[in-house]
Every structure is written in structure tokens, then in C-alpha cells.
TIPA-567359 format. One record per residue (C-alpha): x, y, z; residue in three letters. Coordinates in pm, whole numbers, padded with zeros to 5 digits, always signed. Layout:
N
XYZALA ...
//
This chain:
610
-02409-00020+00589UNK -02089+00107+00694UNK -01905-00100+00432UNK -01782+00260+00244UNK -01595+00355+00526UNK -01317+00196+00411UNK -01158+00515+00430UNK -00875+00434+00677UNK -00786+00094+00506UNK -00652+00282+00222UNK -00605+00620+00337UNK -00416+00563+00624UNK -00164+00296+00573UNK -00322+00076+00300UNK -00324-00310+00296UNK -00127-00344+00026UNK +00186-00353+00102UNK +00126+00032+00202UNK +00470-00027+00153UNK +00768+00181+00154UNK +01128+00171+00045UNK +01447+00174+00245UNK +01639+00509+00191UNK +02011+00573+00211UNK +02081+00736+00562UNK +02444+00788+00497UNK +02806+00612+00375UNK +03079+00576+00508UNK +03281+00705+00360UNK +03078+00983+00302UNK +02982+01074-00034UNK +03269+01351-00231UNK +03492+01258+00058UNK +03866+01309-00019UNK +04042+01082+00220UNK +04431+01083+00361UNK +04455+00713+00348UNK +04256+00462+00211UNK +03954+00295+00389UNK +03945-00071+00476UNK +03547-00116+00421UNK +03253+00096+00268UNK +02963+00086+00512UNK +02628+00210+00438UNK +02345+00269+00672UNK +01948+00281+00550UNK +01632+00388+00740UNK +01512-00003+00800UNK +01681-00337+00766UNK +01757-00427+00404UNK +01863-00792+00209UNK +02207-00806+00060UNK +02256-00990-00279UNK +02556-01160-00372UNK +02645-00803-00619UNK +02515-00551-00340UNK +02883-00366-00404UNK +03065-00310-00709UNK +03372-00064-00673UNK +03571+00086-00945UNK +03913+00228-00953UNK +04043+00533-01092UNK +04080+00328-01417UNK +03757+00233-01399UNK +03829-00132-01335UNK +03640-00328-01090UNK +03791-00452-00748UNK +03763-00711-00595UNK +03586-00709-00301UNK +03488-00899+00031UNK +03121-01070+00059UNK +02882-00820+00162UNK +02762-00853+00493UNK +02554-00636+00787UNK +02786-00416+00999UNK +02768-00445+01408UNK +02508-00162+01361UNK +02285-00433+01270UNK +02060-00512+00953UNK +02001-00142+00854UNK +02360-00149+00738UNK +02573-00308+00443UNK +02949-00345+00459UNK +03193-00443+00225UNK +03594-00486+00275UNK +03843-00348+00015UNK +04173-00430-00119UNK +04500-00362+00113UNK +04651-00115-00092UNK +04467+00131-00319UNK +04606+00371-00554UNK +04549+00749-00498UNK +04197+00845-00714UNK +03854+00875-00710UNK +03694+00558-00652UNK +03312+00479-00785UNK +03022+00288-00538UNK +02716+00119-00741UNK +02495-00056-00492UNK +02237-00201-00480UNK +02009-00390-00182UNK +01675-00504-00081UNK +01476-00316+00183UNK +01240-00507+00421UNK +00928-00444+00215UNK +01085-00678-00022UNK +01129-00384-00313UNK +01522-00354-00458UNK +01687+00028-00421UNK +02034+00137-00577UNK +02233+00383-00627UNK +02598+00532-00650UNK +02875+00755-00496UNK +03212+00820-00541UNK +03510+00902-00231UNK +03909+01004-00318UNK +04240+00858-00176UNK +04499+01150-00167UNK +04343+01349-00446UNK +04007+01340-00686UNK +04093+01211-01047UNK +04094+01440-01311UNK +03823+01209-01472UNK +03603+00986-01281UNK +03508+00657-01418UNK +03146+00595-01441UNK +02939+00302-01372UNK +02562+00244-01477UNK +02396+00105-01194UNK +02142+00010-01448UNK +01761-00025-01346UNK +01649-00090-00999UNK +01379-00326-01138UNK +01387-00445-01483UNK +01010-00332-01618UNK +00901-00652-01741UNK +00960-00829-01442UNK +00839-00551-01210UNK +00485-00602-01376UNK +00463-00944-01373UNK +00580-00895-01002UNK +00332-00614-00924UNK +00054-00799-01039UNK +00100-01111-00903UNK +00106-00929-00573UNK -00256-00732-00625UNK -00398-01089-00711UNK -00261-01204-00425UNK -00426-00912-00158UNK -00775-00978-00423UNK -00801-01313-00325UNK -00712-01346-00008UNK -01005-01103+00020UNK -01254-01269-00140UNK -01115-01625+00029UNK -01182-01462+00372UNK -01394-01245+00310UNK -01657-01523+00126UNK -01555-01770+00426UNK -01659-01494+00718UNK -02005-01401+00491UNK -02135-01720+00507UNK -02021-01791+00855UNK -02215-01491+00977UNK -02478-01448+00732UNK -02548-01830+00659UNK -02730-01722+00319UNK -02942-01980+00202UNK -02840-02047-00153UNK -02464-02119-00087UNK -02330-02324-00408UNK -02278-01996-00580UNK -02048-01873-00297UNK -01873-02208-00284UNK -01757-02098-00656UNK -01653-01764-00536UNK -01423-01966-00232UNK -01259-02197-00496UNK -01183-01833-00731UNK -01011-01712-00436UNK -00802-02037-00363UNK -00708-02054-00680UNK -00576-01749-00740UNK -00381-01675-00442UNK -00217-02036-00539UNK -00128-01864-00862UNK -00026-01521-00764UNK +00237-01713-00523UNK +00361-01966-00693UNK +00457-01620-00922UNK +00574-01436-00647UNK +00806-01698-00605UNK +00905-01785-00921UNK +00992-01374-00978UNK +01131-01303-00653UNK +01500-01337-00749UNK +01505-01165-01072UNK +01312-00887-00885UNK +01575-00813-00675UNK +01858-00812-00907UNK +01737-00624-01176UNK +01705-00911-01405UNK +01439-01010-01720UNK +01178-01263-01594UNK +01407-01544-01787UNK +01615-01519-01506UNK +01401-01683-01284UNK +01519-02008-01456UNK +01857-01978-01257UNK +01946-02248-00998UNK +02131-01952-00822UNK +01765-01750-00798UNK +01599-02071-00685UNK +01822-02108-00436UNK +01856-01728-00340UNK +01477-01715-00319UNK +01386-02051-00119UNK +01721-01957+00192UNK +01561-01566+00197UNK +01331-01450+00405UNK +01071-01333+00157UNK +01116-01657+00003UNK +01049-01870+00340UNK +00740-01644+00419UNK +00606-01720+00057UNK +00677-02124+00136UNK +00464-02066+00429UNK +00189-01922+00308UNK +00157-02214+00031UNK +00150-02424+00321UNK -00120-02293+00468UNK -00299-02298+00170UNK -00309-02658+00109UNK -00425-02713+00481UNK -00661-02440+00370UNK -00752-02680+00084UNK -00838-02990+00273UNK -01050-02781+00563UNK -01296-02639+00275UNK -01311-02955+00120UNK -01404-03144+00438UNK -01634-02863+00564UNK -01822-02898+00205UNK -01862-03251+00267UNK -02000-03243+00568UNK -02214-02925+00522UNK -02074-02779+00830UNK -02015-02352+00911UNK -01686-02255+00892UNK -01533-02250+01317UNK -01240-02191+01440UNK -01002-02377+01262UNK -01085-02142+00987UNK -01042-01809+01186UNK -00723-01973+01283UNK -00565-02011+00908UNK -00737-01673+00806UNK -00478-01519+01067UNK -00225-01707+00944UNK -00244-01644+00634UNK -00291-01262+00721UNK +00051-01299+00927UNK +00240-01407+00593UNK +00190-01041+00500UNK +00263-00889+00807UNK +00604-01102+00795UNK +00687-01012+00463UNK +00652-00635+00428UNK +00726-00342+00616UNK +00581-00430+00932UNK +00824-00629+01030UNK +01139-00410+00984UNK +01155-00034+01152UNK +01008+00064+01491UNK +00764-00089+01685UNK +00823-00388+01523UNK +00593-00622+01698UNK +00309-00394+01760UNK +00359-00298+01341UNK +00333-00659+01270UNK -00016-00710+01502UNK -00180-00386+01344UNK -00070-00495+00993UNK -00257-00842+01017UNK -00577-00699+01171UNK -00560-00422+00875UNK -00506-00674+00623UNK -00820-00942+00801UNK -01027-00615+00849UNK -00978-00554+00503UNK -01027-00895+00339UNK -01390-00950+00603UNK -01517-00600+00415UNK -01389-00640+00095UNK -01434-00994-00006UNK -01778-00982+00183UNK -01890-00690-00001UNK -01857-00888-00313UNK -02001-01191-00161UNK -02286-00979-00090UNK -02358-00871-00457UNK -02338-01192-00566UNK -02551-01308-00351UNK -02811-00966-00407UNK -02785-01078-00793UNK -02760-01474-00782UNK -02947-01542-00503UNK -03209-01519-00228UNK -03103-01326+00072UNK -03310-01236+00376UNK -03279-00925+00501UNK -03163-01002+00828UNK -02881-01194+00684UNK -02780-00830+00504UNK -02836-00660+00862UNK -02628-00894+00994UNK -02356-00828+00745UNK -02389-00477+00784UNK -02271-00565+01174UNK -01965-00716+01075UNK -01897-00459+00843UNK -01892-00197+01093UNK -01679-00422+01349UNK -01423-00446+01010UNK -01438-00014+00948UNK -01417-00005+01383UNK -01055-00226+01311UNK -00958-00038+01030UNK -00964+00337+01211UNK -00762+00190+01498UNK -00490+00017+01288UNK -00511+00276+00990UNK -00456+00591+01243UNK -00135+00358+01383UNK +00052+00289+01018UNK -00022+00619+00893UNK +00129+00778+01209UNK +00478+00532+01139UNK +00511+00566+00762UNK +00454+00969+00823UNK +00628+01088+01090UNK +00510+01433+01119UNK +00201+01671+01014UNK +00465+01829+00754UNK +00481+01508+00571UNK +00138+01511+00493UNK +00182+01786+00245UNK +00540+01829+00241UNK +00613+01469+00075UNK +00485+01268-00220UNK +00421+00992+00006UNK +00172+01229+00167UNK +00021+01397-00104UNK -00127+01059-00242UNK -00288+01000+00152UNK -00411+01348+00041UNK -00544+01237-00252UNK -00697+00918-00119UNK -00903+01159+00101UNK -01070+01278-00148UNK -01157+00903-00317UNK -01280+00814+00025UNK -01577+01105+00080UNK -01743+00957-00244UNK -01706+00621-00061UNK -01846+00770+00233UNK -02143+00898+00049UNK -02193+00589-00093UNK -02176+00399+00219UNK -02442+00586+00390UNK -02663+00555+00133UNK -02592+00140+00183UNK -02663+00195+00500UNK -03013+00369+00448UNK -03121+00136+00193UNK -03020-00191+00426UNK -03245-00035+00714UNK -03542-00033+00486UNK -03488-00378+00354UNK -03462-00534+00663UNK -03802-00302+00794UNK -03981-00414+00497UNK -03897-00804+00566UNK -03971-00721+00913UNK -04333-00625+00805UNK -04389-00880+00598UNK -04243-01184+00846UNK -04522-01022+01072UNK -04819-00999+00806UNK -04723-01376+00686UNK -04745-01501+01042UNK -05069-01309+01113UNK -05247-01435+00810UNK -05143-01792+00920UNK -05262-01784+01242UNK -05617-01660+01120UNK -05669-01909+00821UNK -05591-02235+01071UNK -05822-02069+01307UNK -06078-02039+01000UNK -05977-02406+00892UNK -06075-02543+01202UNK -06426-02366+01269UNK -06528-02518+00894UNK -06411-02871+01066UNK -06643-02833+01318UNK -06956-02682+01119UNK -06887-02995+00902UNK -06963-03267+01217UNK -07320-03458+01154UNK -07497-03397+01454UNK -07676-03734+01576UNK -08092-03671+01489UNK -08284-03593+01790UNK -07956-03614+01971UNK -07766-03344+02147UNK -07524-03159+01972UNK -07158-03311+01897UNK -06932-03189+02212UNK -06726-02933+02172UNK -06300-03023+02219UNK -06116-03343+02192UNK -06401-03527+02229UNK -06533-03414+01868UNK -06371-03647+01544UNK -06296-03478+01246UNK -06411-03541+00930UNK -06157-03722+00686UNK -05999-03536+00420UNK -05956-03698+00071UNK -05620-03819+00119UNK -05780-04013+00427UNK -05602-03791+00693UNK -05813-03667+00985UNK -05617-03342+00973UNK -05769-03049+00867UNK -05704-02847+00525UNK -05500-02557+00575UNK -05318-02373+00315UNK -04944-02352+00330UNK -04826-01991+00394UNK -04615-01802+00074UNK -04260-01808+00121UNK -04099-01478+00112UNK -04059-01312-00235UNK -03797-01075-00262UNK -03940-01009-00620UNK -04242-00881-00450UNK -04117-00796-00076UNK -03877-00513-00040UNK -03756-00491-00441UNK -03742-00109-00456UNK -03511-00140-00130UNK -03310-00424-00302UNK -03260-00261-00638UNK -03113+00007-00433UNK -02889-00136-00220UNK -02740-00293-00484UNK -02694+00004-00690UNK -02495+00177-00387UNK -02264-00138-00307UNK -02212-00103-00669UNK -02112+00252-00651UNK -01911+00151-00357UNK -01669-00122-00566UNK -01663+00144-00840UNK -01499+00415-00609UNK -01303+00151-00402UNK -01117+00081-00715UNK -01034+00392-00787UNK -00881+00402-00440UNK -00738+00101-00514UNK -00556+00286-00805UNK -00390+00542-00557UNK -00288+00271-00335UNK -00034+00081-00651UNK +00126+00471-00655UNK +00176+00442-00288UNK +00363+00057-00283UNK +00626+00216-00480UNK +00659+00543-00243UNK +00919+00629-00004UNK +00732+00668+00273UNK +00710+01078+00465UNK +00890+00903+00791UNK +01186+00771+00600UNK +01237+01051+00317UNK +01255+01278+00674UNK +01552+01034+00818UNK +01705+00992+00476UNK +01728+01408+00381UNK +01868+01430+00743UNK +02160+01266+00689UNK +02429+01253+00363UNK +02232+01144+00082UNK +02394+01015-00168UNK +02355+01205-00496UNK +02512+01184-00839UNK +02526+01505-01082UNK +02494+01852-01092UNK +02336+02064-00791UNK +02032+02242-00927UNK +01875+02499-00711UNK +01599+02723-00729UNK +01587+03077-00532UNK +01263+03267-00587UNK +01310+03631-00508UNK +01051+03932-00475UNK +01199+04325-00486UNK +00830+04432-00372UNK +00766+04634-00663UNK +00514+04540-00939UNK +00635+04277-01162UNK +00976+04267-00987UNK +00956+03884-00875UNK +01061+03546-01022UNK +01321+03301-00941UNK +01678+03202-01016UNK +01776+02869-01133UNK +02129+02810-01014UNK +02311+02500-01160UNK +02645+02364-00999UNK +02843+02135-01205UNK +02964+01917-01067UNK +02875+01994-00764UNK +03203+01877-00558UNK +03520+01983-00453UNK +03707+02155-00645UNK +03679+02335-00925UNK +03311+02377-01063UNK +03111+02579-01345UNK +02769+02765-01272UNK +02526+02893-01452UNK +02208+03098-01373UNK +01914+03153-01534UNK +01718+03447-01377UNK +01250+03354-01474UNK +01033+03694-01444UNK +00679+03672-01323UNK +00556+03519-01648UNK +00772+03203-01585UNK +00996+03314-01926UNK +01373+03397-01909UNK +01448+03743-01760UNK +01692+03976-01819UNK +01807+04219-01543UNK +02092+04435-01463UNK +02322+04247-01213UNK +02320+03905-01092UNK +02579+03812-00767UNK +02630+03512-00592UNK +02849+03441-00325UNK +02942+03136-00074UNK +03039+03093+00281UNK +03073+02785+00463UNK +02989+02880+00833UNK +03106+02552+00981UNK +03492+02622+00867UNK +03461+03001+00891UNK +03549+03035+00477UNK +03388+03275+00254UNK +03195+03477+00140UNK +03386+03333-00211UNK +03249+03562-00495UNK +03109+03371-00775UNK +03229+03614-01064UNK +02913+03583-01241UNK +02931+03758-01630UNK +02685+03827-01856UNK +02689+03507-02075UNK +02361+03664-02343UNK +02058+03518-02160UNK +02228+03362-01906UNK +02490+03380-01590UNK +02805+03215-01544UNK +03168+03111-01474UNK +03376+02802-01574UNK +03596+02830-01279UNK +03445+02838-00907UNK +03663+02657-00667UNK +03479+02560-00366UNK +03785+02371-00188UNK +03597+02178+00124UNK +03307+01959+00121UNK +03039+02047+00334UNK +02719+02307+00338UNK +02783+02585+00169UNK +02541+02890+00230UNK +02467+03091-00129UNK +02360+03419-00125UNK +02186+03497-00474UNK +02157+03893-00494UNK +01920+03996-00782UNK +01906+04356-00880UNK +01657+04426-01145UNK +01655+04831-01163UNK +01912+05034-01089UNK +01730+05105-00739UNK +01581+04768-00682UNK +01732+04479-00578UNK +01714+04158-00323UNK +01939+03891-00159UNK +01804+03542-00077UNK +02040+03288+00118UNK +01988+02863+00030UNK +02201+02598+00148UNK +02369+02404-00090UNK +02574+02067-00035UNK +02932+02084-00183UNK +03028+01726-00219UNK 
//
């Protein structure tokens, strides 16, 4: 069966909350900024909507003493930007920005900048913006969400297998239903419970808040988790009537399935970004495609292991299987197109790198799926054999059962033979029935019909849940990701960094042995005065030593430079205490490396001079 193809449901956008961070786009004011007078707000733009907590801003003054500030709130720009109002006056200084929000995926991001009134500080205060998920609570977090994609899985999945398949032993699926029900309850009653401390930072004891209960229930990932517990208990009374009246699951069902698959799509990235509604459509199909193929599949080997199973109930599953893998490709193509961007991002982000290395989980799982495949057409031609032989051998022992009830008529003595037809009375049979004696045809065996095909089909489903979890794996690196698309938007505009500027120049004189690479470290990387140091790596990857080292600046955008570094010869290493670079902006540095007295090379990088 086609059940390995999962391929695209991981690969190519993921169910799990294939998720992706909101990335800083750019402040206002801008990051390093040295300002005339001061500012009346601090507005921040991301690349999708984000949450603001009651702390999304702290500010700090020269002194390092906090301000106080206006409620944070979403600019006119819309929900992809935070604003908060300042004091009237503020003194002349560098000011410090911790933030800290929650992007539409539901997953915190923080960070910090600094901006000047009149002049920087000669010291800068400095603010820990701490953790942007405490760890303890992040796991507890993380898996309660897993549990919660597992069983909605194997709740729908389970549900739509004996829908479709209508396997004849069904109490040991029943168990696998009530698994699933119960577990999703759990996971989001935790999801719930966690939510709040998730997105501040805090220990899992600070769930017990009334502030986070009350934070969690008026937000929106707080209202989609209320809904899906809804649905649940109407979930909860449908199986329970449908066991007691031993009917298939109908529409009703299909109905809360989507549902429930829309509580996802609400919650996560899907619904912030572009192409909102379309996102939101492709990420419930993904996630129902998903949970019909994965929670069936292990319906399946339960029911291969506990269980009698015809094998045109496992054809029949293979069907829906492909249908799921058909879903999968469509939607899977769509979300990896939005959370990439760009062929580039493929290899040219982390984000893309994992796909990468999802691709190569998959081909086992392809291997594996054909071989499912293979093994389900010979089941179902064996049971196709023996339905025939059964009925065959039926047919000819009534036929032989009725001839011996005729040879067995008395005929009358002298007297014509008994007629032939209706006419002719059969002889009784011991339990006084004029019926005939026929024996009853043998039920199908699987033990003895089809058990070399059996044995291997469930080796290769195994084989397929063995390499889906290792995809599986992958996908928890992906939910915490930036995805290609937004790492693109964010690196386009001012991001906000903290710290030195360390940059790396490979250069290559074209002689043998005359390559390497230049480590060049700005400290602190802003206006003003700055020290730099560079380290100059031969071939072997070890420190260097060469003859001359040069490095100037120019900043083409304000027609200044080329400013001359003044590199000297430090004993192993390159440097000055006292480059003044006096305007922010992109600075272009030239790194000339000369390492005979014939041989030398200049490579240009852009640095950003905050």
C-alpha cells in the first residue's frame, strides 16, 4: 500500500505544528540609532501577527532604571506590530529595549536593542531578557502537544478504519478509540494549564496564577484550546451512542473529525501570514490526511496481530491510504512553498536543511511502502483464490448430497421407479428433518490462507512506523525553526542584534597553500569608537601568520571612507583599540591579505555598523 508515502506530510510542511516563529522585521527606532530628540513610542514590526503580554516592553534608562511605560498594544500597521508609549521627557543616553511577544504559532520570541537621545552613554546598562521559554515548562509543553497530534491520529484515524474497512473483530479497536480520547483530553487539559507560563518565560508553578488563568482562557490560543475540549465531549457522547447501537460511524463523525482538525489550523501558523484562508483549508486537510494514514496504519497492525482481517478489508484500506498520500502531495507542495519562500532556502537555511534531511527519512519510507503495497496485492489474490475454491467445493458436495438422497428412495416392488423432481420425498435425517446432510463449508483461516503474505505485510507496516518515527524526530527540530520564508523577510530588514560583529572573509592568493580565512571581530559593533581584532586561519584551519594584514571601510550610502583600520601586529593576532566608525549604517570592509612579499588578495563584506 501506499501508506509509506507519507513523504510530503512531513517533508513538506509537517502536521505538527510545521510551525515557525515570528522574526523581528525591524524597530523603530532602529536599532544603534542616535536620535536628536526623544521618541514618543517604540514600535516593532515582525514577519506575522504576534500576542502581546502584559511585560512585552521593558525600557531602561541610562541609569539603568526601568520606565514606566504605556500598555502595549498593535500599531495601525496591524497585528504584525507592537507599540509602546514612553515618558514625556527623557534624559539624553542610551536607552535599553528587552521584549518579548508571542508569534501566531503560539511559540514566545525575545530579544533586545538599545537607541540614544543626544548622545550614546559612555556605559550602557544591561538587561537580561532571560529565557524565551523556561526548559521545564517548554517540555512539559512540547509534549503535551505531540500527544495531542498522536491521538488525534489514532482517534480519526481508528474511527475512518473501521468505517471503511468494517473489520470483523472490532472490540479491540474500540480500546484503541477510547486510548485516543483519552489522551487528547489529557494533552489539552495540559496545553491549557501551561499555556501562560509558556509564554512568559515562567516555571510550570506558574500556571497556578489567577492572572495566567485568566490570560490563557481571554487569548486566542486559549479559546481555540476551549473549543477543541468541546468538541471532544460531543465527541464522547457520539462514540458512546454509536457503540450502543452498533452502528458505522456517518457523517456526524466526519463532521467533528474536521472540527477538531480546524482547532489546529486556528491555532498555529496557518492562520497568521499570507494566504490566510487558503493556509488554514490546506492545514486541516494535511492534518485529517495525516491522522486517516497514521492512526489507520496502526489500526491496521492491531488488527494484523489481534485479529481476523479479510483481505479485502486491507485492499480497501490500502484505497484510502492512497486518497490520504493523494491529499498530502497537494497540501504538502502548498506549506512547503509558504514557510520557504525560495529554492535558496532549501539549502541556504536551517529551516531547509532539516526538509533536506527529511528527504532522506522518507526514501526508506518509500521503500517500505512499496513493499506494503506488494505484499497487500498478494494477500488479497490469495483470499481471492481461496473465496473461489471454498465456493466451488460447496457447490459440488450439495450437488453430491443430493444424488445420495435420491439413491436412498425405496422404490415401490414391481412398481415403476420413484419420479424424478418435487414429486420424490426425501428420506428423514436423524434429527427428523427432511433436509438433506450437507457439510458446512470451512471458514477462512488466515493461519492457513495467505500467512506467508500476512507475516509480510506486517513486517513492512512495521518497518514503516519504525522509519515514520524517525521522521517524526526531524519534524520536533522543525516546530522550533524559523521558517526559510521568514528568516528571508527578517535578514532583509534591521535585525536587531546585541554584541560584537563577527565576520568571516575567506581569501585564496591562487598559489599552493596560499588560502584560508580571516576572522574579523568588531566590538562593539556601533557607533563610535570600536576595537578589532583579526585572526588570519591557513589551509589547515590553524592560526596563520603572514606578512601584512589591511582593512579598510567605506560607507557608499554617505560617500565616507575608505577609513584605514591601522591594523598592528598584536603576536598571533591583528588589531586596534581605537576605530571610530562615526555613522550607523552598512559599512563595506575590504580585508587585504598579503601572505608573501609578491602575493596578496583583497576581499570586500558588508558589515552593519549599529
Amino acid at each position: 500500500m501506499l501508506l509509506g508515502t507519507l513523504l510530503v506530510l512531513f517533508l513538506l510542511g509537517g502536521t505538527g505544528p510545521a510551525s515557525a516563529h515570528a522574526a523581528l522585521r525591524a524597530t523603530d527606532p532602529e536599532d544603534g540609532s542616535v536620535l536628536k530628540s526623544a521618541p514618543r513610542d517604540i514600535t516593532l514590526t515582525f514577519t506575522e501577527s504576534v500576542g502581546l503580554l502584559e511585560d512585552s516592553f521593558r525600557v531602561l534608562d541610562p541609569d539603568g532604571r526601568r520606565l514606566r511605560t504605556g500598555e502595549p498594544e498593535h500599531a495601525r500597521g496591524g497585528a504584525e506590530t507592537a507599540r509602546v508609549t514612553l515618558p514625556a521627557k527623557l534624559a539624553e543616553g542610551t536607552y535599553t529595549v528587552a521584549w518579548r511577544v508571542v508569534s501566531a504559532d503560539s511559540h514566545p520570541v525575545s530579544g533586545a536593542f538599545t537607541f540614544s537621545v543626544g548622545k550614546p552613554s559612555l556605559t550602557t546598562a544591561t538587561v537580561d531578557t532571560g529565557p524565551t521559554e523556561d526548559p521545564a515548562t517548554k517540555s512539559l509543553y512540547n509534549i503535551a502537544r505531540y500527544l495531542a497530534y498522536l491521538a488525534v491520529a489514532l482517534l480519526i484515524g481508528t474511527a475512518t478504519f473501521m468505517a471503511v474497512c468494517r473489520p470483523p473483530d472490532a472490540p479491540v479497536l474500540h480500546r484503541l478509540l477510547k486510548a485516543g480520547w483519552w489522551t487528547l483530553l489529557g494533552a489539552t487539559l495540559a496545553l491549557l494549564v501551561l499555556r501562560a507560563p509558556y509564554e512568559t518565560g515562567e516555571g510550570p508553578l506558574g500556571a497556578l496564577s489567577a492572572d495566567s488563568v485568566t490570560r490563557t482562557l481571554t487569548g486566542r490560543p486559549g479559546e481555540v484550546l476551549l473549543a477543541r475540549l468541546a468538541l471532544l465531549l460531543v465527541a464522547a457522547l457520539y462514540l458512546l451512542r454509536l457503540a450502543r447501537l452498533r452502528k458505522p460511524f456517518g457523517w456526524a463523525g466526519a463532521a467533528l473529525a474536521v472540527g477538531l482538525a480546524v482547532t489546529w489550523a486556528a491555532g498555529e501558523h496557518a492562520s497568521a501570514g499570507i494566504q490566510v484562508p487558503v493556509a488554514m483549508t490546506s492545514s486541516a486537510l494535511h492534518l485529517l490526511a495525516t491522522a486517516v494514514w497514521l492512526g489507520g496504519l496502526t489500526a491496521l497492525l492491531v488488527t494484523l496481530y489481534r485479529a481476523r482481517l479479510t483481505p479485502a478489508a486491507v485492499t480497501r484500506f490500502s484505497r484510502v491510504a492512497f486518497v490520504s498520500v493523494t491529499v498530502l502531495v497537494v497540501t504538502g507542495v502548498y506549506q512547503s512553498w509558504r514557510g520557504l519562500g525560495s529554492w535558496d532556502a532549501l539549502t541556504g537555511t536551517t529551516y531547509g536543511r532539516l526538509l533536506t534531511l527529511k528527504l532522506a527519512a522518507v526514501v526508506l519510507l518509500l521503500g517500505a511502502a512499496a513493499l506494503s503495497r506488494r505484499w497487500t496485492a498478494r494477500l488479497a489474490t490469495v483470499g481471492a483464490e481461496t473465496e473461489t475454491v471454498e465456493t466451488a467445493e460447496t457447490v459440488e458436495t450439495v450437488v453430491e448430497a443430493e444424488a445420495a438422497v435420491r439413491e436412498k428412495v425405496p422404490a415401490p416392488v414391481g412398481g415403476p421407479p420413484p419420479a424424478a423432481g418435487p414429486q420424490a420425498a426425501p428420506e428423514p435425517s436423524a434429527s427428523g428433518s427432511s433436509e438433506p446432510e450437507s457439510p458446512e463449508p470451512e471458514p477462512f483461516a488466515p493461519a492457513e490462507a495467505g500467512s506467508e503474505q500476512r507475516s509480510a505485510l506486517r513486517r513492512s507496516v512495521l518497518a514503516e512506523v519504525a522509519v515514520g518515527a524517525a521522521v517524526l524526530a526531524v519534524t520536533t527540530l522543525l516546530t522550533s525553526t524559523l521558517p526559510g520564508r521568514a528568516e528571508a523577510e527578517a535578514a532583509a530588514g534591521t535585525p536587531a542584534v546585541v554584541g560584537a560583529s563577527v565576520t568571516n572573509v575567506p581569501f585564496d592568493v591562487g598559489t599552493p597553500g596560499g588560502h584560508g580565512k580571516v576572522q574579523v571581530t568588531i566590538d562593539p559593533g556601533r557607533v563610535g569608537d570600536n576595537s578589532i581584532e583579526a585572526l588570519v586561519y591557513g589551509p589547515d584551519g590553524g592560526v596563520s601568520v603572514v606578512p601584512e594584514l589591511r582593512i579598510s571601510f567605506t560607507l557608499p550610502a554617505k560617500d565616507i571612507g575608505p577609513v584605514d583600520a591601522e591594523l598592528t601586529d598584536k603576536g598571533g593576532y591583528w588589531g586596534n583599540s581605537f576605530l571610530n566608525l562615526p555613522i550607523a549604517g552598512k559599512w563595506e570592509m575590504k580585508v587585504t591579505v598579503r601572505t608573501t612579499e609578491v602575493d596578496q588578495v583583497s576581499e570586500t563584506r558588508t558589515v552593519v555598523i549599529r
